[in-house]
C-alpha positions in Angstrom: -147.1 36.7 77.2 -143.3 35.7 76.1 -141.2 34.3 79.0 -137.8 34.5 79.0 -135.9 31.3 79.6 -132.1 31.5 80.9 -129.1 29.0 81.5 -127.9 29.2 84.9 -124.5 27.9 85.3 -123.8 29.8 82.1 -122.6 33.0 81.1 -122.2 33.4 77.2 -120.6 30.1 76.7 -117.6 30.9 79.1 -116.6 28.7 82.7 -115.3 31.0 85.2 -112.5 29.5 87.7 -108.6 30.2 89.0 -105.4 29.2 86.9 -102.7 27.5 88.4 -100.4 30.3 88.3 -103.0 32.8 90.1 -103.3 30.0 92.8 -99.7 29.6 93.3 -100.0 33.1 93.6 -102.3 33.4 96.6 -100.4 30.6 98.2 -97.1 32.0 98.1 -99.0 35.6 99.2 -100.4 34.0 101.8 -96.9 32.4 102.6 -95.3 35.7 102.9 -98.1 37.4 105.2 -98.0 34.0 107.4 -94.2 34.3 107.8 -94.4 38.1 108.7 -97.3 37.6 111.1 -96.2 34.3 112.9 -92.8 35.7 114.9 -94.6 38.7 116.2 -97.6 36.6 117.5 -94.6 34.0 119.2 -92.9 37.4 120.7 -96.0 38.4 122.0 -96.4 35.7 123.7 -93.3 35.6 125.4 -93.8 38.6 126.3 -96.9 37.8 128.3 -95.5 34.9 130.0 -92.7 37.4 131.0 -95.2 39.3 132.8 -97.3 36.4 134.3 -94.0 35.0 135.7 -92.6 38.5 137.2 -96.1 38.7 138.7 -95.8 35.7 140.1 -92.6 36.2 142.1 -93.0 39.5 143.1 -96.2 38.4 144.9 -94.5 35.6 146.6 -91.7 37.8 147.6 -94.1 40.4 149.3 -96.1 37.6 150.7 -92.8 36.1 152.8 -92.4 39.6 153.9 -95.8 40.2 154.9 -96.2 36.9 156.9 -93.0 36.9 158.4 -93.6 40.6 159.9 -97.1 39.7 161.2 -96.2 36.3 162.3 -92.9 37.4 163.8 -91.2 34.4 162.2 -88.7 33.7 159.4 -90.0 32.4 155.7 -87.8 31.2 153.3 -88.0 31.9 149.6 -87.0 28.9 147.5 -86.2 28.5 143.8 -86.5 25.2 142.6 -84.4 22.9 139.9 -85.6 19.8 138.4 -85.9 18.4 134.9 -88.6 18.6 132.9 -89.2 15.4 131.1 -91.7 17.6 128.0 -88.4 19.9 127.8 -86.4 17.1 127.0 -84.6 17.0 129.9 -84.1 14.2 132.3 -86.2 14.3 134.9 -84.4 12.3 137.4 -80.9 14.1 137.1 -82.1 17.6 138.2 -78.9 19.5 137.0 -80.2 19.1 133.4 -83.1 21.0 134.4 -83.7 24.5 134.8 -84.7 26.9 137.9 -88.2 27.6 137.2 -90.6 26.8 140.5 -90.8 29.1 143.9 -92.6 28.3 147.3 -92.4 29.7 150.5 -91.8 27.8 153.8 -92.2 29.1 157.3 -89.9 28.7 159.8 -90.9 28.3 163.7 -89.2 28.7 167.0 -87.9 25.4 167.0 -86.4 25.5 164.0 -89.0 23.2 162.3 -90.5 24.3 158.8 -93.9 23.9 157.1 -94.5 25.0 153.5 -96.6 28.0 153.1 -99.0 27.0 150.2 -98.3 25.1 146.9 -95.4 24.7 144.7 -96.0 27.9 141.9 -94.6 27.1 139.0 -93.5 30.1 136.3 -95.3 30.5 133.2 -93.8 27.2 130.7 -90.6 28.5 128.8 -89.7 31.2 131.7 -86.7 30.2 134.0 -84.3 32.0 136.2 -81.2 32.3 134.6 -78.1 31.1 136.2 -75.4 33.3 135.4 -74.0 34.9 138.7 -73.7 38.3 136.2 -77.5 38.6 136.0 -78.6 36.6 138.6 -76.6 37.9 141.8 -78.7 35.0 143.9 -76.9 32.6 142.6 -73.5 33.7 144.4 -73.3 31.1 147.1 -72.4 31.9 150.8 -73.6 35.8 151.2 -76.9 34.6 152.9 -78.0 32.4 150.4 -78.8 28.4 151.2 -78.6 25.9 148.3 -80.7 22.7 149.4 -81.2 19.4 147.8 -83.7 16.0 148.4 -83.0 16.3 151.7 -85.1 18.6 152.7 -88.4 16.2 151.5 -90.1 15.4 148.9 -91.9 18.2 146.7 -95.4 17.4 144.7 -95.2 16.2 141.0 -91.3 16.3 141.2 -90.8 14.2 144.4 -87.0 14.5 145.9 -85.1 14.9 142.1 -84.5 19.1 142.5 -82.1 21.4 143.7 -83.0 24.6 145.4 -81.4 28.2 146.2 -83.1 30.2 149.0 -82.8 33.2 151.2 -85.2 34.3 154.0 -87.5 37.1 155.2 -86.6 38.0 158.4 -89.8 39.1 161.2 -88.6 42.7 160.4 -89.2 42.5 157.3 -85.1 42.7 156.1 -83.4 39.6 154.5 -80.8 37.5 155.6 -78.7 38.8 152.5 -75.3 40.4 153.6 -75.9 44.4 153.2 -71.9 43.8 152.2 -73.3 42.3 148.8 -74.8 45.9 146.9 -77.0 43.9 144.9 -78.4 40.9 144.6 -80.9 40.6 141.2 -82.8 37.4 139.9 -83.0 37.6 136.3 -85.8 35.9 134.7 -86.2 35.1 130.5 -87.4 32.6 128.2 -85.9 29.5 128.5 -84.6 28.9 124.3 -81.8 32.2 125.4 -80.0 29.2 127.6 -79.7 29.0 131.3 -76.7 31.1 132.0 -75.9 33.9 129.9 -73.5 36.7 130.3 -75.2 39.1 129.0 -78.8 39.8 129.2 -80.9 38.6 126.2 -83.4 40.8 124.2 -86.3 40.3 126.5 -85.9 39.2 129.8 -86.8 40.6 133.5 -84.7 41.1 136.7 -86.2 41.7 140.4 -83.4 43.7 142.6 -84.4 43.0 146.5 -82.9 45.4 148.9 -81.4 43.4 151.6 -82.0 45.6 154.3 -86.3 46.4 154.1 -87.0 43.7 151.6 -88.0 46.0 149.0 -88.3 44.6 145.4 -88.1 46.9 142.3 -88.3 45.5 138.8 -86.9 46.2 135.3 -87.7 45.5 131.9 -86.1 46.2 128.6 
C-alpha cells in the first residue's frame, strides 16, 4: 500500500496573501461605502427623535386639556430654557440655552399651583425654535406668560431657566386670544440654530386652536 504524503501550507511552491495596492483598495472602498452610509444613518436618527419629541408634546398638550376639563381647573403648559452644560452652553446663564423641556402645573381656586408630574425633557438635539415666524408662541402678550426663577426651583436645573406658558382652561379652550389666527410651536434639531426664519429641511410644528384646544401636526 503507497501512501501519499502532502505539504500543507503549500500549494506548488507559491504563498498566497493581499498586495498593498489591493488593500488600499478595499480601504478606500470601504471608505467610500462608509461615507455614503453614515449621513443617512445620522438622518434617520433625527428623524426619530423628531417623532419621539412631537409625541411627547402632543400628549402633554392633550393631558392639560383632559385634566383641566375633568378637574374643572386651569393647567398651564410650560416650555422651559436653560443651558445645557454637554451642549456647550452655560448652564448658569439660561439665555445661552435652548427651549427644550415641558411640564404641566395645575392651577387651584386660590390661585396656588402644583406641578402635574415630572419635568419631560425632548429627545437630546430637539428644541423649540424661537423665531416668532415659526413659532407663533413666542409672540409675547396674546395670552402667553414668560416666567423666570421666580416661580421655584425645577429638578436637575434648579432656578437657572426661563419659561413661556399658556393655559388650558376647565372648558377645554386656551387662554390664547382667538384675535391671534394661529399660534404654532415649531420643533427641529437643535445644529439648524434656535431661531430661523425659515423652516429647515426637517422639522415639526403643532398648531393649537385657541378656541377647543385642538392640536394638529405637520411634517415635511
Amino acid at each position: 500500500m503507497f501512501i501519499s504524503h502532502r505539504r500543507i501550507g503549500k500549494r506548488s511552491g507559491k504563498h498566497f496573501g493581499f498586495t498593498l495596492i489591493e488593500i488600499l483598495t478595499v480601504m478606500a472602498i470601504m471608505g467610500i461605502i462608509v461615507g455614503l452610509t453614515v449621513p443617512a444613518s445620522m438622518s434617520s436618527i433625527r428623524s426619530s427623535r423628531l417623532t419621539m419629541g412631537v409625541t411627547t408634546l402632543i400628549g402633554q398638550i392633550n393631558l392639560a386639556r383632559q385634566v383641566a376639563i375633568t378637574q374643572n381647573c386651569q393647567v398651564e403648559v410650560r416650555f422651559y430654557q436653560y443651558g445645557d452644560s454637554a451642549e456647550g452652553e452655560n448652564a448658569t446663564q439660561p439665555l445661552t440655552g435652548k427651549f427644550r423641556s415641558i411640564q404641566l402645573v395645575k392651577y387651584t381656586d386660590t390661585g396656588t399651583y402644583v406641578p402635574l408630574g415630572k419635568l419631560e425633557h425632548l429627545p437630546s438635539g430637539v428644541i423649540l425654535d424661537q423665531g416668532t415666524q415659526i413659532s407663533s408662541i413666542f409672540n409675547l402678550g396674546n395670552g402667553i406668560k414668560a416666567g423666570s426663577a421666580a416661580y421655584g426651583s425645577i429638578p436637575k436645573v434648579g432656578t437657572n431657566y426661563n419659561f413661556i406658558a399658556f393655559r388650558f382652561l376647565a372648558d377645554g379652550s386656551t387662554n390664547l386670544y382667538p384675535a391671534s389666527s394661529s399660534w404654532f410651536l415649531t420643533f427641529h434639531d437643535a445644529h439648524n440654530g434656535d431661531s430661523l426664519a425659515a423652516l429647515p429641511s426637517n422639522y415639526f410644528t403643532v398648531q393649537i386652536d385657541s378656541a377647543n384646544g385642538h392640536v394638529k401636526t405637520y411634517r415635511p
